[in-house]
C-alpha positions in Angstrom: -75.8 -28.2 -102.6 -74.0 -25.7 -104.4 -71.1 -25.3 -106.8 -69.1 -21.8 -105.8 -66.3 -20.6 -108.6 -63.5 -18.0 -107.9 -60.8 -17.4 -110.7 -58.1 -15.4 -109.6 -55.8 -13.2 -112.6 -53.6 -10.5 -112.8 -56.2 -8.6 -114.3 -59.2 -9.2 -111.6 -61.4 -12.3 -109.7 -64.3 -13.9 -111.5 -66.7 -15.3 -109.1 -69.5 -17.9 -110.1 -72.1 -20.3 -108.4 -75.3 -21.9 -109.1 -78.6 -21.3 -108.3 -79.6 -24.7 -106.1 -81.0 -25.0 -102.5 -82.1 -28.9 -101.5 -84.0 -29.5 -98.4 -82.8 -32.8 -96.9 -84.2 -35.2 -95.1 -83.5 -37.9 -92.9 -80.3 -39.9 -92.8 -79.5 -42.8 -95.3 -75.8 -44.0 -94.4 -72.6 -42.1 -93.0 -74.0 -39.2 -92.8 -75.7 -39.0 -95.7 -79.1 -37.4 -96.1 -82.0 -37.9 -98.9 -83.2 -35.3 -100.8 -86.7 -33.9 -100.1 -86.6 -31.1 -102.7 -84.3 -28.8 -104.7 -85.3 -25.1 -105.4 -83.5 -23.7 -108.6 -83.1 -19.9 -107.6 -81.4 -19.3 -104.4 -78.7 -15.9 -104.4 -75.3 -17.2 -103.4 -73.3 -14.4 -105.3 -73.1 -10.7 -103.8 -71.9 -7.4 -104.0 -70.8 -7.0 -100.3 -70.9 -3.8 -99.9 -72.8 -1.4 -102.6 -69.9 0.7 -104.6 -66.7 -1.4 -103.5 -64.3 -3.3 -105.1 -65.4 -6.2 -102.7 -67.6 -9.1 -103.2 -68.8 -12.1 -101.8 -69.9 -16.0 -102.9 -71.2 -18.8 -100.4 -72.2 -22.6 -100.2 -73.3 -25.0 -97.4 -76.5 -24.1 -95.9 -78.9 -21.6 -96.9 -80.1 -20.3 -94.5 -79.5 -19.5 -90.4 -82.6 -19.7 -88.2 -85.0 -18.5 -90.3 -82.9 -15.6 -92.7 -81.6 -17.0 -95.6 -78.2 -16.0 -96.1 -79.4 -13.6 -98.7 -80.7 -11.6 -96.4 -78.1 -11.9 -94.0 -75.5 -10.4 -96.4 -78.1 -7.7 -97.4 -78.5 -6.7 -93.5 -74.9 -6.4 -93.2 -74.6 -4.0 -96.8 -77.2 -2.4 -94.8 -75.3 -1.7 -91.1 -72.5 -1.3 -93.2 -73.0 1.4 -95.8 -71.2 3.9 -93.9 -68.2 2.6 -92.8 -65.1 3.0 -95.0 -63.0 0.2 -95.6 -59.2 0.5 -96.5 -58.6 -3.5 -97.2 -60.2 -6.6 -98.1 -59.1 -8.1 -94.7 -60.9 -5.4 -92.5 -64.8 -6.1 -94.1 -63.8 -9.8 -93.7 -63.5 -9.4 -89.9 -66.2 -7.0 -89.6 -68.3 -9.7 -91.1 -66.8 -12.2 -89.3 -68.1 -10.0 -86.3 -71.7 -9.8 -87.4 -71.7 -13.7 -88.5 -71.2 -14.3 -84.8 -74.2 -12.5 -83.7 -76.1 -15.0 -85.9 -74.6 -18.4 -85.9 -77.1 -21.4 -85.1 -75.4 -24.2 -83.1 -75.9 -26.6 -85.9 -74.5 -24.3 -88.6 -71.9 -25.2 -91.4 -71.6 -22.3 -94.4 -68.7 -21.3 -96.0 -68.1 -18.0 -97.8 -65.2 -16.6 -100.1 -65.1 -13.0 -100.0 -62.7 -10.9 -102.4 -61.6 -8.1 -104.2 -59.3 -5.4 -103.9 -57.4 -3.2 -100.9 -57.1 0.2 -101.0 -53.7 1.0 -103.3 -53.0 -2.3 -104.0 -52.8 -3.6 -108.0 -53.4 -7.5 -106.9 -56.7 -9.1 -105.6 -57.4 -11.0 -102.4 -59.4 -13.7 -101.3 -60.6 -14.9 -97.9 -62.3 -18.1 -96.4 -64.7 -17.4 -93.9 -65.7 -21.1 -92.4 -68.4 -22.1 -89.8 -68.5 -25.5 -89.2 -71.4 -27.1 -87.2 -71.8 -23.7 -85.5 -68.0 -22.8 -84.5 -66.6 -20.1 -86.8 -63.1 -20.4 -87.8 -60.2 -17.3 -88.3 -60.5 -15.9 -91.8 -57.8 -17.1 -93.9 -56.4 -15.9 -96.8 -56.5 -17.8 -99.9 -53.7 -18.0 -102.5 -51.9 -15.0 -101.8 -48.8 -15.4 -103.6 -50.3 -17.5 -106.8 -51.0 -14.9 -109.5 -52.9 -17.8 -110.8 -55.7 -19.6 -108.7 -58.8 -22.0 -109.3 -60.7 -22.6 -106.2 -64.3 -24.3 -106.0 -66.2 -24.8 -103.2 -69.7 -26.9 -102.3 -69.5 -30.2 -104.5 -66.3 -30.1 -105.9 -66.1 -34.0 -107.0 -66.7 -33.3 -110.8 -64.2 -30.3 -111.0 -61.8 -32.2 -108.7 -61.7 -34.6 -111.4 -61.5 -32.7 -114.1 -59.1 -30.4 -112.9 -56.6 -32.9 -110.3 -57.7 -35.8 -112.1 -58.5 -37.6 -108.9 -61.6 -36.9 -106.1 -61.2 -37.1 -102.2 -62.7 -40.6 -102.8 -59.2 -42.1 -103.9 -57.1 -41.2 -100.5 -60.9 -43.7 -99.1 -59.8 -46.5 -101.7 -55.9 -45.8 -101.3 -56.5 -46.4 -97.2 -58.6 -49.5 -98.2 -55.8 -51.3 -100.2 -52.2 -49.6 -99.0 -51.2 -50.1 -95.2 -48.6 -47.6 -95.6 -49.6 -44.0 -95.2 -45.9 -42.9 -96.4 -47.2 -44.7 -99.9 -50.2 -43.1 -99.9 -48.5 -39.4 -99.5 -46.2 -40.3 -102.5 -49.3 -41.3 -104.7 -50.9 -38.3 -104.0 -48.4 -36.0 -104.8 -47.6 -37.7 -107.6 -51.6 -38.0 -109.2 -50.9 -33.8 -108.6 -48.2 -33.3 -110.4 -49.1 -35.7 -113.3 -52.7 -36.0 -113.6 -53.6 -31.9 -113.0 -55.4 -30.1 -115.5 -53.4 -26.7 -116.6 -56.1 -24.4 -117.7 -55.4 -20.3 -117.9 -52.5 -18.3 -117.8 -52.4 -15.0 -114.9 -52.2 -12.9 -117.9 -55.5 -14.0 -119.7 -57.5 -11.5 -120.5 -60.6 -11.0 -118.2 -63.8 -12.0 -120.8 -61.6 -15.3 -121.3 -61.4 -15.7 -117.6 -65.2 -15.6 -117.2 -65.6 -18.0 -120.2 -63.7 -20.5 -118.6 -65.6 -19.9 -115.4 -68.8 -20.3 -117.2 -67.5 -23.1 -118.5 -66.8 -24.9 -115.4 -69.9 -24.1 -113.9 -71.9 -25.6 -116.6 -69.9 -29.0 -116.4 -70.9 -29.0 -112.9 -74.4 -28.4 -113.3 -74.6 -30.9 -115.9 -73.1 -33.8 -114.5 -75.3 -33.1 -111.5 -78.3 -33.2 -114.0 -77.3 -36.3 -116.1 -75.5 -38.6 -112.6 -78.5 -40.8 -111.4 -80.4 -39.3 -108.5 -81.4 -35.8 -107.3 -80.1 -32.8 -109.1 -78.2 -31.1 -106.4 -76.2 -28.3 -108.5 -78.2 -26.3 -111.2 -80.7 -22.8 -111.8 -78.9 -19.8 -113.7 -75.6 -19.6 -112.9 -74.6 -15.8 -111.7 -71.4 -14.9 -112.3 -69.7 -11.6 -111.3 -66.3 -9.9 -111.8 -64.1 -7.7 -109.6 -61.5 -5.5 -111.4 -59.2 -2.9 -110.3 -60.8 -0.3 -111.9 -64.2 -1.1 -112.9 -64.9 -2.8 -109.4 -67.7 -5.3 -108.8 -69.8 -5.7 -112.1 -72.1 -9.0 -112.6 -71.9 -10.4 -115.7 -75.1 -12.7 -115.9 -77.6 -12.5 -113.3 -80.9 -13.4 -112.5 -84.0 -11.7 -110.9 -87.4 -12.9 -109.6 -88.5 -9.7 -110.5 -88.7 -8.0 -114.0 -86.0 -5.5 -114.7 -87.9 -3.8 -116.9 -90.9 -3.3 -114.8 -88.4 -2.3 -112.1 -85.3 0.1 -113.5 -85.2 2.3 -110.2 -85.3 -1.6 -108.0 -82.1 -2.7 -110.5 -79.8 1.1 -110.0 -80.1 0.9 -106.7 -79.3 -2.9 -106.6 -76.3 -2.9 -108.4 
C-alpha cells in the first residue's frame, strides 16, 4: 500500500509518499487479500526527467512483470533525455506511450505527474491511471483551484481527517437510506460542513512542505498503531517543484551512502 501526497500553491507543488511495498497473498473476503510481507524502502517519488521542472509520484503496484516501477521511470529518464519538452501535458503522453509498451494484463498503478509548462507562472498536475491492465486518458487534476490537496493509495485516514467522512459512509448510507436523492444531499452536505480547511494558495512553500510532512506522518502512524499489518510506512520522500528552482527533494533516502558515493548523488539529482 502506499500513501502518495501532492500540495498544489501559487508558489510551487509539494509531492510526498511513503516508503511501503506489501506482498499479498491469497484472498480473505471481497476482494480483500492478506498480507505476506511489507518492505519499508520502495522509491515511489521521482524526478521525471533529469533538469526539468517536471516530477512524478506513484501508488498501486510496484512493480510490472518483473521491473519495479522504479526502474521503469528510470528507463524512460533514460530514452528520454534528449527530447525537449515545452509542457507538462506533452511528457505525460509520451509516458503514457511508453507505459503501454509495458502494461501487464493484470496491472492497476496510478501515477501523478506535475510541474511546470514552458512560460507558464502556475503548476499542473496529471492522473495517469491503469486499472487491471487498461490505461486510461491522462487527465488533468485541479486546474483552476490555486489551492489543491490530493492523496492517493490509502486515503481513509486523510479522507477523514480532511472530509471528515471515508468512502465507507456512502456503504453504511446505502445500508440504511433507500433513497439515493437522500444520500446525494448528505454527502454534499458532510462536504461542506465536516471539511477540514488547511492552507491558503499564498502560503509560503517551507510551510507547504510542513504540512505535507505532516500529513504523511499521520498516515503512516495510524497504519502503525490500527490492528493488523502495517501497510503505509519507511522514510517518507518528499520533493518540491518551483518555478524557478525546479525539482529539488527535500528529504530523501538512499540504500547507498552518499558520502561514499558524491559523483552516484550529482548525477542522480
Amino acid at each position: 500500500m502506499t500513501i502518495a501526497i501532492a500540495l498544489k500553491i501559487n508558489d510551487g507543488i509539494v509531492l510526498a509518499t511513503d516508503s511501503a511495498s506489501t506482498i499479498v497473498g491469497e484472498e480473505i473476503e471481497d476482494g480483500v487479500r492478506s498480507v505476506r510481507h511489507t518492505y519499508f524502502t520502495a522509491d515511489k517519488l521521482f524526478n521525471l526527467k533529469k533538469g526539468s521542472r517536471i516530477g512524478a509520484m506513484t501508488w498501486g503496484h510496484g512493480s510490472i512483470n518483473n521491473d519495479s516501477i522504479s526502474t521503469l521511470v528510470k528507463d524512460f529518464r533514460k530514452e528520454s533525455e534528449k527530447k525537449e519538452y515545452d509542457s507538462v501535458e506533452a511528457i505525460v503522453n509520451d509516458f503514457k506511450s511508453f507505459l503501454e509498451n509495458k502494461i501487464a494484463p493484470k496491472t492497476s498503478v496510478g501515477f501523478l505527474i506535475a510541474g511546470y509548462s514552458k512560460g507558464k507562472g502556475h503548476p499542473e498536475m496529471f492522473l495517469i491511471n491503469i486499472d487491471n491492465g487498461n490505461i486510461e486518458e491522462p487527465k488533468e487534476l485541479n486546474a483552476d483551484d490555486p489551492l489543491s490537496i490530493s492523496w492517493f493509495g490509502e486515503t481513509t485516514f486523510l479522507s477523514r481527517l480532511l472530509l471528515g467522512l471515508d468512502k465507507r459512509l456512502i456503504e453504511i448510507l446505502e445500508d440504511n437510506v433507500v433513497d439515493k436523492e437522500t444520500i446525494d444531499n448528505i454527502l454534499k452536505d458532510c462536504k461542506e460542513k465536516l471539511q477540514l480547511p488547511l492552507g491558503v494558495p499564498a502560503m509560503p512553500i517551507q510551510d507547504a512542505i510542513d504540512l505535507v510532512k505532516f500529513l504523511a506522518d499521520i498516515s503512516v502512524n495510524s497504519s502503525r498503531f490500527v490492528p493488523g499489518a502495517q501497510v503505509i510506512g519507511g522514510p517518507i520522500d518528499i520533493a518540491v517543484i518551483t518555478k524557478h528552482e525546479g525539482f529539488k527533494w527535500i528529504q530523501r533516502k538512499h540504500y547507498y551512502d552518499k558520502d561514499l558515493n558524491l559523483t552516484t548523488i550529482m548525477e542522480d539529482e
